[in-house]
NUKEDREN-642569 format. One line per 5 residues: their letters; for each residue x, y, z of N, C-alpha, C. Coordinates in Angstrom, 2 decimals. Atoms other than C-alpha are relative to their C-alpha. Layout:
BEGIN
A = X,Y,Z,X,Y,Z,X,Y,Z ~ ...
! end
This chain:
BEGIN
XXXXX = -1.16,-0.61,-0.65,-33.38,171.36,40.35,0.94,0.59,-1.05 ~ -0.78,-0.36,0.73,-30.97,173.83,38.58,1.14,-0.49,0.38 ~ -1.40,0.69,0.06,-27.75,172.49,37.56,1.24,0.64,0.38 ~ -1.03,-0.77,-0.34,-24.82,173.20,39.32,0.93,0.68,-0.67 ~ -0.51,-0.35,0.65,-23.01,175.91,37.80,1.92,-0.20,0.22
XXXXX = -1.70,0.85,-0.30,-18.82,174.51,37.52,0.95,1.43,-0.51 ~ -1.35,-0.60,1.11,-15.59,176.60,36.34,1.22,-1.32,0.13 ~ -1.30,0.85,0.42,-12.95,174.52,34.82,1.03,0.70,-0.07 ~ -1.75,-0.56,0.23,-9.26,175.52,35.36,0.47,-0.95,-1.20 ~ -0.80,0.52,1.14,-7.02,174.41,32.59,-1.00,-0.63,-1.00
XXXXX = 1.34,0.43,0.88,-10.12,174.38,30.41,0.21,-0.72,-1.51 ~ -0.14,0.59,1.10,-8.27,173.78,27.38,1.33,-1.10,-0.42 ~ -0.26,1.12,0.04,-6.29,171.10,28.69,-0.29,-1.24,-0.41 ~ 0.98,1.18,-0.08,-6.38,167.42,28.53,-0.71,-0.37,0.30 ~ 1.24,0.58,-0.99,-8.56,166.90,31.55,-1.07,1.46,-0.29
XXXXX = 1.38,-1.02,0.33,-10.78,170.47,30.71,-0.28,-0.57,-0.73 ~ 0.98,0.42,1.64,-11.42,169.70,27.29,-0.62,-1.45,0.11 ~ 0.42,0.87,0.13,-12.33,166.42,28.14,-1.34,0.09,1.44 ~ 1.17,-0.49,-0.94,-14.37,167.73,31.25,-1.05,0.63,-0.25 ~ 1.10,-0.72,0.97,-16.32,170.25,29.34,-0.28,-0.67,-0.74
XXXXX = 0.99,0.69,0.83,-17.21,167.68,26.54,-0.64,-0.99,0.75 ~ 0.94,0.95,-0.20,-18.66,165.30,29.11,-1.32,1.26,0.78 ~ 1.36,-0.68,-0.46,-20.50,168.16,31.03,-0.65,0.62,-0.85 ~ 1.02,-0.76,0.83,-22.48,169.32,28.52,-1.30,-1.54,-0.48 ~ 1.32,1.49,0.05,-24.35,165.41,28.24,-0.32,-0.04,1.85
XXXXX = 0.96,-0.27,-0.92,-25.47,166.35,31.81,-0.70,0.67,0.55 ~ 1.36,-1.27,-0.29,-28.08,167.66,33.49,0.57,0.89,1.30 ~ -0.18,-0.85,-1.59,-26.49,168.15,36.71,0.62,1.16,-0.08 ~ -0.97,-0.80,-0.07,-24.04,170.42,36.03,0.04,0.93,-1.27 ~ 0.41,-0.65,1.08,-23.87,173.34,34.03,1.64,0.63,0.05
XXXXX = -1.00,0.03,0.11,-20.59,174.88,32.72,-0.23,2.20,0.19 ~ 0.49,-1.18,-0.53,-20.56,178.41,34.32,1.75,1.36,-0.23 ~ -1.58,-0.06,0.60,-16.58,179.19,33.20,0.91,-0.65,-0.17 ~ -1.26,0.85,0.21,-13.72,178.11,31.56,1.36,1.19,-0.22 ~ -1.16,-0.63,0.09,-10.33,179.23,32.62,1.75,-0.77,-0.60
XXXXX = -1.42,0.23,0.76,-6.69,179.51,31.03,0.85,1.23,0.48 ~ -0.86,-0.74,-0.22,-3.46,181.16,31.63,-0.10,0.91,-1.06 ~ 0.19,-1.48,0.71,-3.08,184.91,30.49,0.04,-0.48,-1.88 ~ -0.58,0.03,1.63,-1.13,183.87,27.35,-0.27,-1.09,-0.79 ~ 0.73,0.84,0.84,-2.88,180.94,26.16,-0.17,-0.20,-1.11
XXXXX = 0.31,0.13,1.06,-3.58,180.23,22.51,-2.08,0.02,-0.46 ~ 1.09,0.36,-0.13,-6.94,179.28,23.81,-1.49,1.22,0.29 ~ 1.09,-0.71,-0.65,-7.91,182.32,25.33,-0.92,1.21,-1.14 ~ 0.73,-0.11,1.04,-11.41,183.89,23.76,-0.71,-0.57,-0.66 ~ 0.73,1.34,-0.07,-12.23,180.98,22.43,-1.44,-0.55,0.24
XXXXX = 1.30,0.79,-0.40,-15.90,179.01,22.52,0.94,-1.03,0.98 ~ -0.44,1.51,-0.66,-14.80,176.50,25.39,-0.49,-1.45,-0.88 ~ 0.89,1.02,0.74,-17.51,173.94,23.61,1.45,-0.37,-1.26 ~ -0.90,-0.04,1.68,-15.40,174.54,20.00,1.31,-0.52,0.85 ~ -0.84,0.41,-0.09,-12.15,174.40,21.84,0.22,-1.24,0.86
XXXXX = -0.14,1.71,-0.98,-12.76,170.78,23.72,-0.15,-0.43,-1.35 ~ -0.01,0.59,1.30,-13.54,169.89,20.04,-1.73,-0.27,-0.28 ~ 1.58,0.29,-0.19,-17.46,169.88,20.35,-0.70,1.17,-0.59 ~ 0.72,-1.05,0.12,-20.16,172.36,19.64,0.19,1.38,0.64 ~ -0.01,-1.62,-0.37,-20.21,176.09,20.55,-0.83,-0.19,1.62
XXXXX = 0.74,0.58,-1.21,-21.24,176.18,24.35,-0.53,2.03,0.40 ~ 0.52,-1.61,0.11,-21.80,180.38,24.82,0.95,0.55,1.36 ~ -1.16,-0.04,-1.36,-18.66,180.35,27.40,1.22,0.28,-0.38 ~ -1.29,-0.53,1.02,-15.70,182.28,26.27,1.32,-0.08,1.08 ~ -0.90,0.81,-0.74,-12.16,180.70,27.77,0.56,1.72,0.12
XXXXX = -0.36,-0.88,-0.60,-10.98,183.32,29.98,1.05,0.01,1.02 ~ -1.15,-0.15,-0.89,-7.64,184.30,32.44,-0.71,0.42,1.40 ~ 0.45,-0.73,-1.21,-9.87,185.96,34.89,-0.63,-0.73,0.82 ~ 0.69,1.04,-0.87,-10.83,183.47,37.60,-0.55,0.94,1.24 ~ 0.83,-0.81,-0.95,-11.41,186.41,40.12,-1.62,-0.05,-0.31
XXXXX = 1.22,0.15,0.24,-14.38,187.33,38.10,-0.96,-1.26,-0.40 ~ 1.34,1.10,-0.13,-15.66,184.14,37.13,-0.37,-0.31,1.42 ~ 0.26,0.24,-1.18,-15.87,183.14,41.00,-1.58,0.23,0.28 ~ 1.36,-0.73,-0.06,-18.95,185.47,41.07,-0.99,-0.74,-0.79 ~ 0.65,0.72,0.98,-20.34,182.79,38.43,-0.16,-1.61,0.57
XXXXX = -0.38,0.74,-0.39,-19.49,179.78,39.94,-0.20,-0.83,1.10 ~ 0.13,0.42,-0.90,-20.72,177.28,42.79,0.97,-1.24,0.20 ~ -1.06,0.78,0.07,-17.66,174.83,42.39,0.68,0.14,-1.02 ~ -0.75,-0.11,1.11,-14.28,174.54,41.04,0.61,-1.67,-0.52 ~ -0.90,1.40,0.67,-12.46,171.67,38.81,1.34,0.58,-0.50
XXXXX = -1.03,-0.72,0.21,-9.02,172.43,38.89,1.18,-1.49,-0.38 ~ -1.22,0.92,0.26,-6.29,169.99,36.95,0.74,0.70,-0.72 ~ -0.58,-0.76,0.80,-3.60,172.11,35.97,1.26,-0.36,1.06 ~ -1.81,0.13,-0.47,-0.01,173.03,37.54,0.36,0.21,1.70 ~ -0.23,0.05,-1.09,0.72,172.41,41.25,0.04,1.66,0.22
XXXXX = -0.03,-1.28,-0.36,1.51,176.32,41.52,-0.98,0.80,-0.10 ~ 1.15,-0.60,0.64,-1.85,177.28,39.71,-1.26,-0.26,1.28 ~ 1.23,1.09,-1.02,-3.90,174.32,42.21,0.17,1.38,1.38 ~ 0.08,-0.30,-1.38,-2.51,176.22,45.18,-0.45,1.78,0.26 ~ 0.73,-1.07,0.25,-3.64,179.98,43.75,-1.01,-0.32,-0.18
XXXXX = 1.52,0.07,0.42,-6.91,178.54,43.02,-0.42,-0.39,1.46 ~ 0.54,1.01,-1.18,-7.47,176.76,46.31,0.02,1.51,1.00 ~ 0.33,-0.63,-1.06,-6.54,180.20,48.35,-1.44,1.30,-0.63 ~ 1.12,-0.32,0.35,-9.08,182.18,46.03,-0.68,-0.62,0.01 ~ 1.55,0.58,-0.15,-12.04,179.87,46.50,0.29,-0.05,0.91
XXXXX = 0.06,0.13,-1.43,-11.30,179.44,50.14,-0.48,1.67,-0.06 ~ -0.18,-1.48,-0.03,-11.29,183.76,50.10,-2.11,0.27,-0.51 ~ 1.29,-0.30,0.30,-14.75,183.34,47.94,-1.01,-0.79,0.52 ~ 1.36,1.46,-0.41,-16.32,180.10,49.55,-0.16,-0.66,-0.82 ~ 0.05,0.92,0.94,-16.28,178.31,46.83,0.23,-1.18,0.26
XXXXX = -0.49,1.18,-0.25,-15.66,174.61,47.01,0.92,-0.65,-1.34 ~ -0.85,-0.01,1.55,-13.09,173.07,44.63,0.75,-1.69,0.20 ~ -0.65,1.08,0.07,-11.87,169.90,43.19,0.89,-0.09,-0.75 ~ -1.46,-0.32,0.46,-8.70,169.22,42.77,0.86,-1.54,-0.40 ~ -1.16,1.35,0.81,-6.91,166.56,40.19,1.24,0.19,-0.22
XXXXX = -1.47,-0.57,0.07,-3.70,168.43,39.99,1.04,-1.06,0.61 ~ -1.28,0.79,-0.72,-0.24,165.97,40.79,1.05,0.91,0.11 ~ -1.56,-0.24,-0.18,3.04,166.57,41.95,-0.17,0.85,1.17 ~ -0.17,-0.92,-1.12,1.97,169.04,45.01,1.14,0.12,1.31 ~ -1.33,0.17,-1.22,4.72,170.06,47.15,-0.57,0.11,1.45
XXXXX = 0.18,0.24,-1.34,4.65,170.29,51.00,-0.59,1.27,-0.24 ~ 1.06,-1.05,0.03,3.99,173.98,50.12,-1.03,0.22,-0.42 ~ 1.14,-0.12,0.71,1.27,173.85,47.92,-1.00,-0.61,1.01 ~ 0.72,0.93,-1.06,-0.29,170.84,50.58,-0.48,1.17,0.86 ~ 0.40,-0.82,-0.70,-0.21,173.87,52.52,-0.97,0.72,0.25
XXXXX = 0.71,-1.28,0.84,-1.85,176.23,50.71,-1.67,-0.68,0.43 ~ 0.86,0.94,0.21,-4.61,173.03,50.03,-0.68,0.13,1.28 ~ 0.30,0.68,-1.89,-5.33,172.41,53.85,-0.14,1.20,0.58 ~ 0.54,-1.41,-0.42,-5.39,176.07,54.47,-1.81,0.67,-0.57 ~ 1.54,-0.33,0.71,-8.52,176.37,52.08,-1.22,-0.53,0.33
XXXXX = 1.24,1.16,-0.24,-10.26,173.26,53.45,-0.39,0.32,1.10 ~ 0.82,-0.42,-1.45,-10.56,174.72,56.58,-1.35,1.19,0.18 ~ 1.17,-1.11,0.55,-12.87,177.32,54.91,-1.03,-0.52,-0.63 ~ 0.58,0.99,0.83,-14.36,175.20,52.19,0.51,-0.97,0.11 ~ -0.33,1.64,0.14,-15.05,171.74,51.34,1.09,-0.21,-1.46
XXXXX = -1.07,0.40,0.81,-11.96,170.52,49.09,0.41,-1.23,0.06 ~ -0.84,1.07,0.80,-11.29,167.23,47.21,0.64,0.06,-0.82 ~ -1.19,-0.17,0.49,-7.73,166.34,46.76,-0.12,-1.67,-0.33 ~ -0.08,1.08,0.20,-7.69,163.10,44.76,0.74,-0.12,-0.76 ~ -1.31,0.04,0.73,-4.32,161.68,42.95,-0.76,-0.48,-1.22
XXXXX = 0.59,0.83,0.74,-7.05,159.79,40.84,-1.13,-0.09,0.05 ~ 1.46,-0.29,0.18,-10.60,160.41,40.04,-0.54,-1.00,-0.23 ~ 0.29,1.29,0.70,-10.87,156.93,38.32,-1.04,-0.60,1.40 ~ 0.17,0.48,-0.54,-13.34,154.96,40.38,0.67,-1.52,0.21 ~ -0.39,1.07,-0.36,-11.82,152.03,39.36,1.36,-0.05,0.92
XXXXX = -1.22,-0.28,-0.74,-8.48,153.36,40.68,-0.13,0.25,1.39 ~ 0.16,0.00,-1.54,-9.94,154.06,44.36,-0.35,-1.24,0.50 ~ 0.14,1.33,-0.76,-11.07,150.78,44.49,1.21,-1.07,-0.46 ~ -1.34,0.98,-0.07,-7.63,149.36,43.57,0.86,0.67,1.24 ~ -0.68,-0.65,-1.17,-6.10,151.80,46.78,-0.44,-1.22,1.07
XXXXX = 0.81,1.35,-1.83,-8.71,149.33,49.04,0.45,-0.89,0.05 ~ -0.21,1.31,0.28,-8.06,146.18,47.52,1.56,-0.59,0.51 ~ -1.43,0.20,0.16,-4.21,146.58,47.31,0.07,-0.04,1.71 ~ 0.15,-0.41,-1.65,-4.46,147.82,51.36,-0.27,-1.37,0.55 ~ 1.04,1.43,-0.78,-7.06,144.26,52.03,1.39,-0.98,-0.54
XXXXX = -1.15,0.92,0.66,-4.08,142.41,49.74,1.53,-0.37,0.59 ~ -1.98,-0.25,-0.74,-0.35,143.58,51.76,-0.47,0.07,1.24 ~ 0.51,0.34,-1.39,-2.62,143.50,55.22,-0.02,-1.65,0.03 ~ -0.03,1.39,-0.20,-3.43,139.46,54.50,0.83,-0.89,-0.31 ~ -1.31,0.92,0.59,-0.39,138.61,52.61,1.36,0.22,0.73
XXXXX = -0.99,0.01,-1.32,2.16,139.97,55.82,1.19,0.40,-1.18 ~ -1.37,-1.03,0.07,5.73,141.26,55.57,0.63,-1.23,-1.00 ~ -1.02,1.21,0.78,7.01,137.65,53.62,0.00,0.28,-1.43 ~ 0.06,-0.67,1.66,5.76,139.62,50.07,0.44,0.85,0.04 ~ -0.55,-1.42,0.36,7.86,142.01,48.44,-1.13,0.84,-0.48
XXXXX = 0.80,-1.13,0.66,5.77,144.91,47.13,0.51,0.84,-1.00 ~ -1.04,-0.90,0.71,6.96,146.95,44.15,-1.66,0.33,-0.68 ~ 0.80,-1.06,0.57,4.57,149.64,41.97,0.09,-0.03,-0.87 ~ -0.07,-0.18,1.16,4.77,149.78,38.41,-0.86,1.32,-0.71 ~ 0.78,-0.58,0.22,3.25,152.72,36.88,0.27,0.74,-1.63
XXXXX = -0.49,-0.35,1.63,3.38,153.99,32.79,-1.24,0.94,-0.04 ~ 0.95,-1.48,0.56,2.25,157.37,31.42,0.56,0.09,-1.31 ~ -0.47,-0.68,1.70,2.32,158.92,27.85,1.52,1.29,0.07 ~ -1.04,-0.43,-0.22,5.66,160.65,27.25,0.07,1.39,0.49 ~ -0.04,-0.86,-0.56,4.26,164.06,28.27,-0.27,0.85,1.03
XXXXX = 0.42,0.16,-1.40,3.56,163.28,31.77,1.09,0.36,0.93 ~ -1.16,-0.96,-0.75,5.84,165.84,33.84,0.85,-0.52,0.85 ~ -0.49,0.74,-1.49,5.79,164.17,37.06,0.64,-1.58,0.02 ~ -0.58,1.18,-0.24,7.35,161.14,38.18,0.36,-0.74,1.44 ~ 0.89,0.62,0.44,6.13,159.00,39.64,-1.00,0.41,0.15
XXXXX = 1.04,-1.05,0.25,2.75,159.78,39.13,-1.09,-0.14,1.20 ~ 0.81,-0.33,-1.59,0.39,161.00,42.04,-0.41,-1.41,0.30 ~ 0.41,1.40,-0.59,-1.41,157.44,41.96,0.70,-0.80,0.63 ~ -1.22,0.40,-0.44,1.57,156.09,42.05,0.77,-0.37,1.58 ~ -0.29,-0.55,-1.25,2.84,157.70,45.36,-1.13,-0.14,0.86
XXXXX = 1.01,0.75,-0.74,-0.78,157.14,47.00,-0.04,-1.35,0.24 ~ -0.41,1.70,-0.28,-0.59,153.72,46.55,0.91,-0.51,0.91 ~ -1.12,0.40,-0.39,2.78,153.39,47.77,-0.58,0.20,1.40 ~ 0.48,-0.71,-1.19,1.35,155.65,51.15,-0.90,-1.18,0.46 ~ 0.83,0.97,-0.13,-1.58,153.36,51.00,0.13,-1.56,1.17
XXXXX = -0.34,1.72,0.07,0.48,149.93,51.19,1.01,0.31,1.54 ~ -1.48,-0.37,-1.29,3.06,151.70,53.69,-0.98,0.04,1.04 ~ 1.15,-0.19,-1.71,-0.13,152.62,56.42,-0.50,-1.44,0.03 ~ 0.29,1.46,-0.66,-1.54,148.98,55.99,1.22,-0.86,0.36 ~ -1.09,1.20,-0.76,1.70,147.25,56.56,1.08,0.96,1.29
XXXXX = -0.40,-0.27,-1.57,2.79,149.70,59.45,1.88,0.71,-0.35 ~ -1.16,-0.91,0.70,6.13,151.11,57.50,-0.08,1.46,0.20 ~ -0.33,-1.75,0.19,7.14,154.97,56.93,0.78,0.32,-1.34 ~ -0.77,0.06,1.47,7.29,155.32,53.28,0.90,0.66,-0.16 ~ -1.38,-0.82,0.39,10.05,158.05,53.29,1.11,-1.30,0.00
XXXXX = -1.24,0.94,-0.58,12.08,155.00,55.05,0.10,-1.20,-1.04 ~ -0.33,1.16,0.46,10.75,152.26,52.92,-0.11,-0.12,-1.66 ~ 0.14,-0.13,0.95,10.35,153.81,49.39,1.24,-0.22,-0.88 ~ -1.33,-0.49,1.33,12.89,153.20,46.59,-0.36,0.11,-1.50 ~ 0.36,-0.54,1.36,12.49,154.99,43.24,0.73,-0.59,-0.90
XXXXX = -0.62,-0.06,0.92,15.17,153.45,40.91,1.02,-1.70,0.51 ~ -0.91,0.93,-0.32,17.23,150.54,41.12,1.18,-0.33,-1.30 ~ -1.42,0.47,1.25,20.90,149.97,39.07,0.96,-0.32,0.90 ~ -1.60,-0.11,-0.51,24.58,149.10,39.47,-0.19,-1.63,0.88 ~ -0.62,1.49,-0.77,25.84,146.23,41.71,-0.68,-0.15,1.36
XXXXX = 0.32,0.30,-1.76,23.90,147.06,45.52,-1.63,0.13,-0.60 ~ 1.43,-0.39,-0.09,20.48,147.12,43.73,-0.99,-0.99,0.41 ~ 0.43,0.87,-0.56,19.60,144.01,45.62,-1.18,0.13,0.99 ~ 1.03,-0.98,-0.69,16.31,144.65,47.59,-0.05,-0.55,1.53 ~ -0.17,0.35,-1.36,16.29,145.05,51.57,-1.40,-0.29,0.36
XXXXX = 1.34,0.08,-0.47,13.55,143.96,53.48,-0.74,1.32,0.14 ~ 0.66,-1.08,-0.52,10.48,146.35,54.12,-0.13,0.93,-1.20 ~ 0.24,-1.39,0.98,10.77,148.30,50.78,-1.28,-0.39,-0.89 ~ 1.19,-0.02,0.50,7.86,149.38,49.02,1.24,0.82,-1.81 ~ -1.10,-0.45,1.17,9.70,149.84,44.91,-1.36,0.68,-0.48
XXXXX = 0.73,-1.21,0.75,7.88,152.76,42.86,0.93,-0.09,-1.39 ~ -0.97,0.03,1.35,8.92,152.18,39.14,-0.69,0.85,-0.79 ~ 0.73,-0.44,0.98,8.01,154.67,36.31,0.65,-0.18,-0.99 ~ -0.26,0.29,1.19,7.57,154.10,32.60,-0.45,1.38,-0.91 ~ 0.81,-1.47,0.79,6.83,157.43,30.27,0.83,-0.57,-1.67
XXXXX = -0.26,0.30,1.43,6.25,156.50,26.78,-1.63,0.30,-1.05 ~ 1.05,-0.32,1.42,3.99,157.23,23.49,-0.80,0.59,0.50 ~ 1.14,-0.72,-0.61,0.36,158.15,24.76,-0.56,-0.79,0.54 ~ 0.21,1.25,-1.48,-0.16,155.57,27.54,-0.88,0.85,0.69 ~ 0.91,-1.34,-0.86,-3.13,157.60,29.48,0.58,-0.17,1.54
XXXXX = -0.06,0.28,-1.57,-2.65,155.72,32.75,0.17,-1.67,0.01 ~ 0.08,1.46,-0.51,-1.37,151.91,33.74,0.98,0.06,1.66 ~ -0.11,-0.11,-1.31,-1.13,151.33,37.34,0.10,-1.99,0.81 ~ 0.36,1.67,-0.83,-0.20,147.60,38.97,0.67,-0.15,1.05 ~ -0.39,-0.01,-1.37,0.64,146.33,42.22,0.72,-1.47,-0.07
XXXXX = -0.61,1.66,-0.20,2.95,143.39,42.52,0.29,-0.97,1.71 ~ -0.79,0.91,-0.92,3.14,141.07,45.57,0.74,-1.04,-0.27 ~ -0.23,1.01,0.18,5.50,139.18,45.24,0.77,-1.13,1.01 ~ -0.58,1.01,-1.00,6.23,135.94,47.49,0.78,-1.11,-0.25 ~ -0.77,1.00,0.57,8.05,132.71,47.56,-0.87,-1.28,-0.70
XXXXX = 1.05,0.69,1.19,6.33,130.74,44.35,-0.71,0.26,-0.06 ~ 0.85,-0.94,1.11,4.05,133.05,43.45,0.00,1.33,0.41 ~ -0.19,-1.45,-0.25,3.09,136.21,43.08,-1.24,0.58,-0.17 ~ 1.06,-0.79,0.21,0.21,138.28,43.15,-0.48,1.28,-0.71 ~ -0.53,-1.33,0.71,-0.50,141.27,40.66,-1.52,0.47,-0.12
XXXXX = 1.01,-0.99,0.24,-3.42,144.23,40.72,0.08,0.77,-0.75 ~ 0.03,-0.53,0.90,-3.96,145.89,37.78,-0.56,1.20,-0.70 ~ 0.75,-0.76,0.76,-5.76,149.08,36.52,0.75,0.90,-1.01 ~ -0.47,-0.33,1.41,-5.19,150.09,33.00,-1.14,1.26,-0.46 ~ 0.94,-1.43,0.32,-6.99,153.75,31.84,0.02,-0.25,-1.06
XXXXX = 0.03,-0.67,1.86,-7.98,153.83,27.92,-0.49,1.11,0.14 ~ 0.73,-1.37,0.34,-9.65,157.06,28.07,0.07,0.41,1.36 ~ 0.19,-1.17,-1.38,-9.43,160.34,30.41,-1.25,-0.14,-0.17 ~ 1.50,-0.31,-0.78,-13.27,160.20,30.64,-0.27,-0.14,1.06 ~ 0.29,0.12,-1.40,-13.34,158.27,33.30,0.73,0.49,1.22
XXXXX = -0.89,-1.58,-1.41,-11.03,160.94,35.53,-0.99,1.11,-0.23 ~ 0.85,-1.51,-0.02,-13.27,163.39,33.81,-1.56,-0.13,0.96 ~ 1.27,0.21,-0.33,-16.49,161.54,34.46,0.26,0.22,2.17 ~ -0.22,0.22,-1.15,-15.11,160.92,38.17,0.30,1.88,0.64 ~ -0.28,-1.02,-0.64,-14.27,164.54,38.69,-1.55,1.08,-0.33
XXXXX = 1.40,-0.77,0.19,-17.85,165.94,37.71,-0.68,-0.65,1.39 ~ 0.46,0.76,-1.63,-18.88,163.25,40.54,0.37,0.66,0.97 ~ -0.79,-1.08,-1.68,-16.87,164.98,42.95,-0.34,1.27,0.28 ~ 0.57,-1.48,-0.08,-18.23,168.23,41.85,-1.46,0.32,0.80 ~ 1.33,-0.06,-0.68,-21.99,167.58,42.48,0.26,-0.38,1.27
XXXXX = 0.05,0.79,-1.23,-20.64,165.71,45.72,0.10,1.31,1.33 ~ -0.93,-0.94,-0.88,-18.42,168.32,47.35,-0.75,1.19,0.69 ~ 0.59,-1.28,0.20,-21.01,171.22,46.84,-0.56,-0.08,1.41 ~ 0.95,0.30,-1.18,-23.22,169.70,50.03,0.81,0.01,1.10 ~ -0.49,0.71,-1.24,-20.24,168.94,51.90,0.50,1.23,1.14
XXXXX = -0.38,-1.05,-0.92,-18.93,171.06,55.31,1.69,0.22,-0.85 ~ -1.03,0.00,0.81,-15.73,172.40,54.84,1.18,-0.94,0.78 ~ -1.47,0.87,0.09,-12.44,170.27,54.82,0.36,-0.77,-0.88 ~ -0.69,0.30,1.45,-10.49,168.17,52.79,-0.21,-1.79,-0.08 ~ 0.51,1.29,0.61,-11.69,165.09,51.07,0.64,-0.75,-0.80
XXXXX = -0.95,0.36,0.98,-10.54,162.42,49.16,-1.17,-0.58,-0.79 ~ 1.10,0.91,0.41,-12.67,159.91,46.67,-0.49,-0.88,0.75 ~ 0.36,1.79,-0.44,-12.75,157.00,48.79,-1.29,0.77,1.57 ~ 1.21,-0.71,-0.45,-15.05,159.82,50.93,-1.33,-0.03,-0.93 ~ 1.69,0.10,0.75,-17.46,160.37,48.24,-0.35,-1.58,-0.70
XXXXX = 0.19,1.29,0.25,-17.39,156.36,47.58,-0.16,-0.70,1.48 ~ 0.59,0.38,-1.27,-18.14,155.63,51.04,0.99,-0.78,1.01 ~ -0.69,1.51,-0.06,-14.94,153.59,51.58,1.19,0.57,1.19 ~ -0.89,-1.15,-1.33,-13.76,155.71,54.99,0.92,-1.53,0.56 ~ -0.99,1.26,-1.26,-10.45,153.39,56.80,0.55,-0.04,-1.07
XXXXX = -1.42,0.96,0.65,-8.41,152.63,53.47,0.55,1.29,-0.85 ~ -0.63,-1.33,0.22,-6.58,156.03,52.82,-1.55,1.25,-0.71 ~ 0.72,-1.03,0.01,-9.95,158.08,53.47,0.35,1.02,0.85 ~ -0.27,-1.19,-0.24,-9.57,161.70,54.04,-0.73,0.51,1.61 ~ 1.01,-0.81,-1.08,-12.38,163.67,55.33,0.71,0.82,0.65
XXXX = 0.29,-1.20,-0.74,-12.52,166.16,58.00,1.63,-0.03,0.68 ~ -1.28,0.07,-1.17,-9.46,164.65,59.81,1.22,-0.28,-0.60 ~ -0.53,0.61,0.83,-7.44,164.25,56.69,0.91,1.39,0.65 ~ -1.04,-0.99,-0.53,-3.85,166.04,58.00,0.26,1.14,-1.29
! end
C-alpha cells in the first residue's frame, strides 16, 4: 500500500518539525508538503534540514492552495486564525485535516464545524494518548467520587505557551463539568486572590503555571474530607503529540465526513467523544 501523502502546516514549528522528523521513520505516511507563513525565515528551505534531520526533497512553502493538489490529509498546529483558513480550504478541496491548534474562538469553532460537514476533521486539545485516557479516567473518578470532592486543574507550560489555560486544560474542565452534571461557564474559576477567594460549592478551579520549557504537565485534584485524590500526566517530549497526530492522520483519511475527536479514533465513544454528532 502507498503511503499516505500528509502536508504539515506550521512545518517549521515545534509540533511540524517534530512531525516531519517522526514521519520520515514511517512507512505509512509520506510527507507530500510542508507549509509556512509568507514571511517565514523558513521558507525554501529542505523541510527534512529544517526539523533538524536529513534533506527530505520537500521545499517549505506559503502556498497551501497548491500543495492541496499534493496532498490526501492535513496536520495543522499553528494559530487559531491560520486552523480556521486551513479547515475552510480543505473542506473547499476535500481534503481531510487534523487539527492540534488551541485557543479556538467560537468563530474559528465555526469555521471548524463548517468544514466537517464536508470532510472528516479531528479537533483534539491533545494528541497525547496518554492524555485521552486521563479525560476518561478523570470523568470514571468525579462520576464515583459525587459532589462532596472539590475539583481544581492544575496545568504548567514552557514560558512560550500563548494561551492560557491550555486547550487540555479547558477539555478537562468540560469533561469533569458533563460527568458531574454542572455548566462550566457557571462553575469555572480561573484565578483566585484577595480576601473572597474562598471556594463555593460546584466549582471546577483551572490554574495555570507558564515557566522555563515545561512541554506539558496536566493533574486533576479531587479533593475530599481526609484525602484527596490526584491524576497526573506529565509530557517530556512533543513526540508523543507528534506521534499521536500522524495516528490521526492515517485514521481520519477512511473516515465520513464530520468532526472527530481522539477518544473516536481510540474507541472510547461516551467520555467527551465527538464523532458525527459532535456540536
Amino acid at each position: 500500500m502507498a503511503p499516505i501523502p500528509v502536508i504539515v502546516m506550521g512545518a517549521a514549528g515545534r509540533m511540524g518539525s517534530r512531525i516531519i522528523s517522526l514521519l520520515r521513520e514511517q512507512k505509512e505516511v509520506s510527507l507530500a508538503a510542508a507549509i509556512e507563513y509568507q514571511s517565514h525565515a523558513a521558507i525554501g528551505r529542505d523541510a527534512g534540514e529544517a526539523a533538524g534531520g536529513e534533506t527530505l526533497g520537500v521545499t517549505i512553502t506559503p502556498d497551501l492552495p497548491r500543495a492541496l493538489k499534493h496532498g490526501r490529509v492535513i496536520i495543522d498546529f499553528t494559530a487559531p486564525e491560520v486552523t480556521a483558513e486551513t479547515a475552510a480550504l480543505a473542506a473547499k478541496a476535500g481534503i481531510p485535516l487534523v487539527i492540534g491548534t488551541t485557543g479556538l474562538s467560537d468563530g474559528h469553532l465555526k469555521t471548524v464545524r463548517a468544514a466537517a460537514d464536508k470532510v472528516a476533521v479531528l479537533h483534539s486539545p491533545n494528541m497525547s494518548i496518554g492524555v485521552n485516557l486521563l479525560f476518561r479516567l478523570s470523568a470514571e473518578a468525579a462520576t464515583a467520587l459525587g459532589p462532596s470532592y472539590d475539583i481544581e486543574i492544575v496545568e504548567a507550560h514552557h514560558r512560550m505557551k500563548k494561551d492560557a489555560p491550555s486547550g487540555t486544560a479547558l477539555h478537562l474542565a468540560r469533561v469533569l463539568a458533563d460527568a458531574t452534571g454542572r455548566k462550566l461557564e457557571q462553575a469555572a474559576v480561573y484565578t483566585r486572590h484577595g480576601s473572597e477567594a474562598a471556594r463555593q460549592a460546584g466549582q471546577i478551579g483551572i490554574q495555570s503555571i507558564r515557566g522555563g520549557d515545561i512541554v506539558g504537565d496536566h493533574t486533576v485534584i479531587f479533593a475530599g474530607s481526609g484525602e484527596r485524590l490526584e491524576l497526573t500526566h506529565r509530557a517530556s517530549s512533543r513526540d508523543n503529540f507528534a506521534r499521536g497526530a500522524l495516528l490521526a492522520a492515517t485514521w481520519i483519511v477512511d473516515q465520513p465526513p464530520g468532526l472527530y475527536t481522539m477518544q473516536d479514533l481510540l474507541g472510547n465513544k461516551g467520555q467527551g467523544a465527538g464523532g458525527r454528532g459532535q456540536g
